[in-house]
N, C-alpha and C positions, 0 to 999 in steps of 0.2 A: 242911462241904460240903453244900450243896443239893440236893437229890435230884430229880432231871429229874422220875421219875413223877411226883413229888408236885405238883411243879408244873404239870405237864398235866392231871391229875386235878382242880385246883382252877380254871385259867386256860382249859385246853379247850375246855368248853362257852361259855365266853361268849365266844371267840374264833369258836364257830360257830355264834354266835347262838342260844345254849340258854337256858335259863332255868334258874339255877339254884334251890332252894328252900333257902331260910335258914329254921330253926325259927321263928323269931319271924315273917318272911313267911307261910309256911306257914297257921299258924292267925290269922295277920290276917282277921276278919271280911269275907264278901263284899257290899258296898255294893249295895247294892235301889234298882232302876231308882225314879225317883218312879211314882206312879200319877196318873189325873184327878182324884184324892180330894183332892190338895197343892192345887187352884185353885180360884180364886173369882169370880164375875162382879158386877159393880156394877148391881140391878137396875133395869130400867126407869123405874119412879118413885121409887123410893128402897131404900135398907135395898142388904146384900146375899145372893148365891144361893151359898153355898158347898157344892162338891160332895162334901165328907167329911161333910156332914149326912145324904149317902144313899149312905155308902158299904156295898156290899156288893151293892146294887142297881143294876140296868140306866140308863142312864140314856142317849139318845137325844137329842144336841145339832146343832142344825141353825141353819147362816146361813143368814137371811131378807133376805128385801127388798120394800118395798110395790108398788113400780112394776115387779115382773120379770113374765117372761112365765108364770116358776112359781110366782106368788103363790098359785093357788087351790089349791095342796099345804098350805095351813094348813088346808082343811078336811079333808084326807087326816089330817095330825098331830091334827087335834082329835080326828077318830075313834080313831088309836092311843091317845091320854089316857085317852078316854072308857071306853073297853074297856081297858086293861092300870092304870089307874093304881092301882086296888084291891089289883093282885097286884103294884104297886114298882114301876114303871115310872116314871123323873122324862123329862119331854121338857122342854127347853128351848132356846128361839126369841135366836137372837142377829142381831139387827137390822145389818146391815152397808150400808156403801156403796160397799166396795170395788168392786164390779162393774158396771159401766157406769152410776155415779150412781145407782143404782135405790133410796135408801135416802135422799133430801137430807133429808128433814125432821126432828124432832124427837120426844119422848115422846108430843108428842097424835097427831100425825100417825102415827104407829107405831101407836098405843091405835086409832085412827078405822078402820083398817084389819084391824088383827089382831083386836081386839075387835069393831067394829062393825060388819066386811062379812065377816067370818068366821067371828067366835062363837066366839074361841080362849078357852079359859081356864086353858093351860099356863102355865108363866112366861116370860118374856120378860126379855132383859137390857136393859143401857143400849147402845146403838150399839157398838162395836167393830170395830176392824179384823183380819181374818181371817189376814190377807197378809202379806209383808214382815217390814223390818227395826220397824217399829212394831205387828205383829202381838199381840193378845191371847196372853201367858202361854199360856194354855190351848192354843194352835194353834200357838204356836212348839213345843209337847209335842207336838204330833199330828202335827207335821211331821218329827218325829226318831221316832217311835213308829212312821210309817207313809210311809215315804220313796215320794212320787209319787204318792203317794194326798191329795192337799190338793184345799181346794176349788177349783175351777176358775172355777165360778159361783156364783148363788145357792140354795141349797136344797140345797146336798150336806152330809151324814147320816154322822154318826161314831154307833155306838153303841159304849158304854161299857160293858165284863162287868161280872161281880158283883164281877172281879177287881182292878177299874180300870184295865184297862187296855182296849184298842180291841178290838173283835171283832169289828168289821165296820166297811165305809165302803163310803158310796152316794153313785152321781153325784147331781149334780142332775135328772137325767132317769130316773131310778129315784124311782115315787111312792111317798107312804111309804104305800101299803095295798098295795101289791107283795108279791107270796106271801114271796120273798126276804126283806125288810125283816121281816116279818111271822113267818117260818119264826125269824132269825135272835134275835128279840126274843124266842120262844117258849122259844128255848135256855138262854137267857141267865136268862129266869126259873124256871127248872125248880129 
């Protein structure tokens, strides 16, 4: 004969939606979100930028574009280089055209602008798409790590903790020598 309790004691909980805990569940190991450390960007002129070479370190990833109206925020980024790069700071410029065309041209055209009317000497990747279903790896992650917080336009600002994971996101209308931007970068290297 069957023993009612026994069976409600075993069928019960999952009858009201409980979770049961089987031993071997139990101490099933807990699967670790990936970090920004797992991606890589294909860089500007060649070779590529992977960001497990600076894991542990801040690292400050920003789409660009030549033709926006916040282009001259690569001299704002050059100054964060210039000052934080000593103490791990990686900033890296990811050339997009997602945003009103503002990016058509190619490697030189990107170099003419970011090098030679700005004097960047961060790195820089090859073009990518920020957006969408054809989005960069890297920003399909930021969009599940930071839901509504994606870029809108050109020049919005993920920083990445020591932890790799997001620690902050800036519009495009936050410059990056903004006390904010600046406060939060200070954090992150401490």
């Amino acid at each position: 004969m069957i023993d009612r309790r026994h069976v409600l004691t075993l069928v019960g909980p999952a009858l009201l939606g409980l979770a049961v805990a089987t031993p071997a569940l139990a101490q099933a190991p807990a699967m670790s979100r990936p970090t920004a450390f797992a991606f890589s960007f294909a860089g500007l002129d060649d070779g590529r930028l992977r960001l497990a070479e600076h894991a542990g370190k801040p690292i400050l990833i920003v789409n660009t574009a030549s033709l926006c109206g916040y282009t001259p925020q690569f001299a704002g980024l050059q100054q964060l280089w210039t000052r934080y790069r000593d103490r791990g700071l990686l900033i890296v410029g990811v050339p997009s055209n997602d945003f009103g065309g503002q990016e058509p041209g190619g490697a030189a055209e990107i170099n003419k602008t970011a090098h030679g009317e700005y004097g960047v000497t961060f790195p820089l990747t090859a073009k990518a798409d920020v957006k969408g279903p054809s989005a960069h790896p890297f920003y399909k992650w930021a969009a599940l790590e930071r839901p509504g917080e994606g870029p809108r336009w050109n020049f919005h600002k993920y920083l990445i903790g020591h932890d790799g994971h997001i620690a902050a996101s800036f519009s495009s209308q936050i410059e990056p020598t903004d006390p904010r931007v600046i406060a939060a970068i200070e954090k992150e290297l401490q």
